[in-house]
C-alpha positions in Angstrom: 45.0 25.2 -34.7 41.6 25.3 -33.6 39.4 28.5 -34.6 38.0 29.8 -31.2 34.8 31.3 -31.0 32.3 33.4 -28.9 29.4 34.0 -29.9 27.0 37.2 -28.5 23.6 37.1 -30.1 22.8 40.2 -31.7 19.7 40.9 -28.3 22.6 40.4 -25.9 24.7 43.7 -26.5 22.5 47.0 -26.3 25.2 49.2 -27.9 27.8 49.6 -30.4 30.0 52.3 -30.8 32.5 53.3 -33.7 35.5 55.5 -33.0 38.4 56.4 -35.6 41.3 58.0 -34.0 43.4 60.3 -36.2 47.0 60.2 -35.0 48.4 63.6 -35.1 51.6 65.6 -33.1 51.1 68.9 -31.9 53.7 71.4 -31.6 53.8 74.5 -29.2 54.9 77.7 -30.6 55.8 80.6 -29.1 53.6 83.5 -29.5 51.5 81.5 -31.5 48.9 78.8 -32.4 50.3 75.1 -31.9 51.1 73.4 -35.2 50.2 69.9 -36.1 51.6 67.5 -37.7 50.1 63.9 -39.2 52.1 60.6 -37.8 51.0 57.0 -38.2 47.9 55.8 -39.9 44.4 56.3 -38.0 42.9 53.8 -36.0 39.5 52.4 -35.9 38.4 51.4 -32.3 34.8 49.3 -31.5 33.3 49.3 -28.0 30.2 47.1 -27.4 27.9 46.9 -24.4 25.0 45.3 -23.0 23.8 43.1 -20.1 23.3 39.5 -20.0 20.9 37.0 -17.8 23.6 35.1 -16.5 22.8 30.9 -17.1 26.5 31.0 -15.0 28.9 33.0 -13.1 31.8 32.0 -16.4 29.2 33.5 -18.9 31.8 35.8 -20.3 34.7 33.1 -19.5 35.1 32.2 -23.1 35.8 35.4 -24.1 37.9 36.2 -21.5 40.3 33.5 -22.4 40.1 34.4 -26.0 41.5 37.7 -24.4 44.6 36.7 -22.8 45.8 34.6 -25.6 46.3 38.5 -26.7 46.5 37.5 -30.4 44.3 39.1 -33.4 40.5 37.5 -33.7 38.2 38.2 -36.5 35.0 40.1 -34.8 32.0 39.2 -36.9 28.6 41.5 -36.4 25.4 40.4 -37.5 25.5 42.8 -40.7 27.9 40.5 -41.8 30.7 43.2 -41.3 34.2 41.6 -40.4 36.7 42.9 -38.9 40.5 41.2 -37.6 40.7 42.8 -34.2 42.8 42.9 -31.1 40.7 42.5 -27.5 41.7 45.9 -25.7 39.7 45.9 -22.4 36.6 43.9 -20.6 34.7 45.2 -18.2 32.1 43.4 -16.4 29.7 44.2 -13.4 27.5 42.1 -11.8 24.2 42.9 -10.1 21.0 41.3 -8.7 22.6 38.6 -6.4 20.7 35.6 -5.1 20.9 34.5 -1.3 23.9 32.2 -2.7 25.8 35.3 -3.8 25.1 34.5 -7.4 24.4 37.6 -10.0 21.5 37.3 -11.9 22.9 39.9 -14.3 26.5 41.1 -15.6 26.6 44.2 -17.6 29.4 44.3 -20.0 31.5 46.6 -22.2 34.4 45.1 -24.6 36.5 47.0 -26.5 38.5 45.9 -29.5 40.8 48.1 -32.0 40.9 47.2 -36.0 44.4 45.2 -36.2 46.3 45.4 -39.2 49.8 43.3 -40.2 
C-alpha cells in the first residue's frame, strides 16, 4: 500500500496544543463528596491551527481525504516527535474572497488523538 502524506510546513500552523485526558468515574454520594474512581488508560489529544494563503480552493483536500479513510497515520512535527494518530475533527474557514468567490485565506484547526493497538 502506498504511504500517504501531507505535509504542513512548520510557518503554516500558528499553534499547537497538547491535552492529556485522564479517564476517571465519578460517583454521587449521599450526604457527601462524590467519589472517583480511575477507568481506562489516559489519552493524549493534539489540536493544531493556523492559516494558510490558499494557492487553491483543495489546499487542505489531501488531508481531508487522509481523514475519511478513518484509519491510524503517523503525525510527524518538525522536532522530529512522532506520533501514530487517529484524525478526530477539521475545521476550516475561509476569508478574503476575490470577485470570483475564491478565498484568499482558510484558517484551520485539526485535531488528532494518540492511537494505540
Amino acid at each position: 500500500m502506498a504511504a500517504l502524506f501531507f505535509k504542513l510546513k512548520e510557518s503554516e500552523y500558528e499553534r499547537l496544543r497538547k491535552k492529556l485526558i485522564f479517564n476517571y468515574a465519578k460517583r454521587d454520594r449521599i450526604a457527601l463528596n462524590p467519589t472517583y474512581h480511575s477507568v481506562r488508560g489516559w489519552e493524549e489529544e493534539f489540536v493544531f491551527s493556523g492559516q494558510l494563503v490558499v494557492k487553491h480552493d483543495g489546499s487542505l483536500d489531501p488531508l481531508i481525504n487522509i481523514a475519511k479513510g478513518k484509519k491510524p497515520v503517523q503525525l510527524t512535527f518538525a522536532t522530529g516527535e512522532s506520533e501514530k494518530v487517529i484524525i478526530q475533527e477539521i475545521e476550516q474557514t475561509k476569508k478574503t474572497f476575490f470577485d470570483n468567490g475564491r478565498a484568499l485565506f482558510i484558517e484551520f484547526k485539526v485535531k488528532v488523538s494518540r492511537y494505540e493497538a
